[in-house]
C-alpha positions as CSV (number, residue, x, y, z in Angstrom):
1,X,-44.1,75.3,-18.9
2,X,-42.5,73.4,-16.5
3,X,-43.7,69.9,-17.4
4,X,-43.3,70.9,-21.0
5,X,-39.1,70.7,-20.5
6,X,-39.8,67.6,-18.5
7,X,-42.1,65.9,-21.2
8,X,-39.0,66.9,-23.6
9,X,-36.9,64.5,-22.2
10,X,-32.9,64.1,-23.6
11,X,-34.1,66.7,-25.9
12,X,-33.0,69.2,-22.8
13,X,-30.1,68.9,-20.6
14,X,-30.7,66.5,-17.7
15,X,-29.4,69.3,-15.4
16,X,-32.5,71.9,-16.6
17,X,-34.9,69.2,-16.5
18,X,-34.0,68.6,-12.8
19,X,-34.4,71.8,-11.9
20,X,-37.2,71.8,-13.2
21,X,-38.3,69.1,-11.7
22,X,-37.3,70.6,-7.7
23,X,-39.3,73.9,-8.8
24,X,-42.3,71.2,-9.5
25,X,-41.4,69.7,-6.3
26,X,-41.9,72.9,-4.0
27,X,-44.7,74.0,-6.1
28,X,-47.0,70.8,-5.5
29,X,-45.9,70.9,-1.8
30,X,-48.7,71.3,0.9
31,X,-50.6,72.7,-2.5
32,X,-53.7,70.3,-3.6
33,X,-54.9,72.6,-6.5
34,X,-51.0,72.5,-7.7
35,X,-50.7,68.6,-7.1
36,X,-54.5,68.4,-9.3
37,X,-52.9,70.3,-12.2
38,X,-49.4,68.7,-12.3
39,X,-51.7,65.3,-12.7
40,X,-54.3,66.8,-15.2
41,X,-51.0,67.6,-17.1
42,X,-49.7,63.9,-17.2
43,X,-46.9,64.8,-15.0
44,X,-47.2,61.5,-13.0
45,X,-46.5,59.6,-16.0
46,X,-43.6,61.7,-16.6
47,X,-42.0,61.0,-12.9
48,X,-43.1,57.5,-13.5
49,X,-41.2,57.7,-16.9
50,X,-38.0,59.6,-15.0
51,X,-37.9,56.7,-12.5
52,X,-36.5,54.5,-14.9
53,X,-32.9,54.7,-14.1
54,X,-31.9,52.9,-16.9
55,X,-33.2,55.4,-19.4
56,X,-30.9,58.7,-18.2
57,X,-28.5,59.7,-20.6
58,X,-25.0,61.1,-19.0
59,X,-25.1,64.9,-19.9
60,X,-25.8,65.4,-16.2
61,X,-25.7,63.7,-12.9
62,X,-28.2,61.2,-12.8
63,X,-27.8,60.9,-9.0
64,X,-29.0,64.3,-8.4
65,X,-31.6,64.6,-11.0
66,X,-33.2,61.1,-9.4
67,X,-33.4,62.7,-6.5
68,X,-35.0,65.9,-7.6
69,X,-37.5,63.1,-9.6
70,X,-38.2,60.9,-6.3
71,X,-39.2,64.5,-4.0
72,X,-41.5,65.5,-6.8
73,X,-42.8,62.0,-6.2
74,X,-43.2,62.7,-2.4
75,X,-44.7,66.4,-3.0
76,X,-47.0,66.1,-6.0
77,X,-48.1,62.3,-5.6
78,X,-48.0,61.5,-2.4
79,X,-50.6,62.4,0.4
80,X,-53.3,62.9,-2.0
81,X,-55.3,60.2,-2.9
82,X,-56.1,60.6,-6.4
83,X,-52.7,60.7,-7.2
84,X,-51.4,58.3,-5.4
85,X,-54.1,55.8,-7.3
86,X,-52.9,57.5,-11.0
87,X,-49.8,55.8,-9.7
88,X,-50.2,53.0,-8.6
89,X,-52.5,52.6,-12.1
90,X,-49.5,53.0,-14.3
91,X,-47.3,50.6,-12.4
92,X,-45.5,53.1,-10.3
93,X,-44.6,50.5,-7.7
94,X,-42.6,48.6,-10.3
95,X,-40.8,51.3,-11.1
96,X,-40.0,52.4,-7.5
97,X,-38.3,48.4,-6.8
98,X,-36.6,48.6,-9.7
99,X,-35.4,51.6,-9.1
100,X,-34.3,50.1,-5.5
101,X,-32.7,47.3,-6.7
102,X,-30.5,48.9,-9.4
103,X,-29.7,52.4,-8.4
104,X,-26.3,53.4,-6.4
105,X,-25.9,53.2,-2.4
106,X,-26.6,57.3,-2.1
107,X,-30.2,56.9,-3.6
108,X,-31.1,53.6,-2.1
109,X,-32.8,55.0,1.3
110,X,-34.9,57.6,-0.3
111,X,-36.0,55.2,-2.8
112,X,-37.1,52.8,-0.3
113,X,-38.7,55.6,2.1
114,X,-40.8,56.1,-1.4
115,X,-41.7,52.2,-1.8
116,X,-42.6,52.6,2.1
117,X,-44.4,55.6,1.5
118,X,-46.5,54.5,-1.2
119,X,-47.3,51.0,0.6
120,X,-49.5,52.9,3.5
121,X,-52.0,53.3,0.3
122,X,-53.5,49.5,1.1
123,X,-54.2,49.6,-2.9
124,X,-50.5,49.2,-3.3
125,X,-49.7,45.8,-1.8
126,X,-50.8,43.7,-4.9
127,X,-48.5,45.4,-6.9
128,X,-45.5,44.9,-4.1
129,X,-46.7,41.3,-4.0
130,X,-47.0,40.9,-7.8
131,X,-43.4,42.1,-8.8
132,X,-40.2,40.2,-9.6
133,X,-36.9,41.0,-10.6
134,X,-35.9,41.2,-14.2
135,X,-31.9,41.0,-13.2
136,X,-32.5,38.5,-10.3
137,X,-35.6,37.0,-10.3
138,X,-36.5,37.7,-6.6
139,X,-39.4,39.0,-5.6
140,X,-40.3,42.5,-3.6
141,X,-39.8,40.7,-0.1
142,X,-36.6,38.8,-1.0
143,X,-34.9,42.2,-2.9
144,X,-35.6,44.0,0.5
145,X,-34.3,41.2,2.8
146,X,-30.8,41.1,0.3
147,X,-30.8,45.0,0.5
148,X,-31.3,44.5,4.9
149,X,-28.2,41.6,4.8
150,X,-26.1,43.8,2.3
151,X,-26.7,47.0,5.5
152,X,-26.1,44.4,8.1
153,X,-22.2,42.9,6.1
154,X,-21.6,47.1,5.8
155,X,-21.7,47.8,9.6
156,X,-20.4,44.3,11.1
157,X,-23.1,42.6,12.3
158,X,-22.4,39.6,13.1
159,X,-25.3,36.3,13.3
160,X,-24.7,32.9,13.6
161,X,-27.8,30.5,12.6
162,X,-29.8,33.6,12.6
163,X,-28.9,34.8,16.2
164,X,-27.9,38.5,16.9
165,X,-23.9,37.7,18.2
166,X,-22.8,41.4,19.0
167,X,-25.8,43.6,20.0
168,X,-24.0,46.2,20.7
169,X,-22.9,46.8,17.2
170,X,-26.0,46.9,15.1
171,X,-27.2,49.8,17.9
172,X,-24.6,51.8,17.9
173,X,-23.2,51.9,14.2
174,X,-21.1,54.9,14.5
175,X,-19.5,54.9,18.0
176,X,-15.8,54.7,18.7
177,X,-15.8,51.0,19.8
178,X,-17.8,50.1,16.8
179,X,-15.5,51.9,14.2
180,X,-12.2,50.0,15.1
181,X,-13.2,47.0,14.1
């Protein structure tokens, strides 16, 4: 029933279809029969499907149903090995950098503790290696290098020619010395 809201789509508020998404998420957890069913039922297709940030209408708030979408990802997909392959099969990786590379600050590091998740499976690195930006053109590595200088401008860091200047700041992001600045 629960994939049958999801499968929906804007059909059903974005709100029900996240919950129904966390339900799915804490069903699947720790539960292999649970995580075989939700993929016999085509609901990896529908997270893949969900992923796509540029498809979410605004009825709801798309930060929080992403996230509900990205820990049914982590407790129906991954950890089992079937499902992680389904994935990787219809181009879930693709999705995933996408995902990275155009979704807000908030949802950046749990989409790219997915991307790191799913590149354990040693299946997955051709499709890291095969990807490029539609909006940029850059490729997996260069997207993740921009996202790592874009964390290192937010907290100060400071390098000249590639060499680390102040090494106390990038270790210590959040202490008193560090927040005056």
């Amino acid at each position: 029933m629960l994939i049958d809201i999801i499968s929906q789509g804007s059909d059903v508020n974005l709100d029900i279809r996240e919950h129904a998404f966390n339900i799915l998420s804490n069903v699947c957890r720790d539960s292999r029969d649970n995580q075989k069913e939700f993929r016999r039922k085509n609901g990896i297709e529908l997270l893949r499907n969900n992923l796509a940030y540029s498809s979410i209408e605004q009825t709801g708030n798309a930060t929080t149903f992403l996230l509900s979408v990205l820990d049914c990802l982590s407790s129906s997909v991954f950890g089992n090995k079937r499902s992680e392959g389904h994935f990787l099969e219809i181009e879930g990786v693709y999705v995933l950098l996408d995902l990275a590379e155009t979704c807000e600050q908030s949802l950046k590091r749990v989409c790219l503790s997915a991307i790191c998740t799913i590149l354990e499976n040693a299946k997955s690195f051709q499709y890291f290696v095969e990807w490029n930006s539609q909006k940029t053109t850059f490729n997996a590595s260069q997207m993740l290098i921009k996202l790592y200088q874009d964390e290192d401008k937010r907290f100060g860091v400071k390098t000249e020619e590639g060499i680390l200047q102040n090494t106390e700041r990038p270790l210590n992001p959040n202490d008193s010395y560090n927040l005056r600045k």
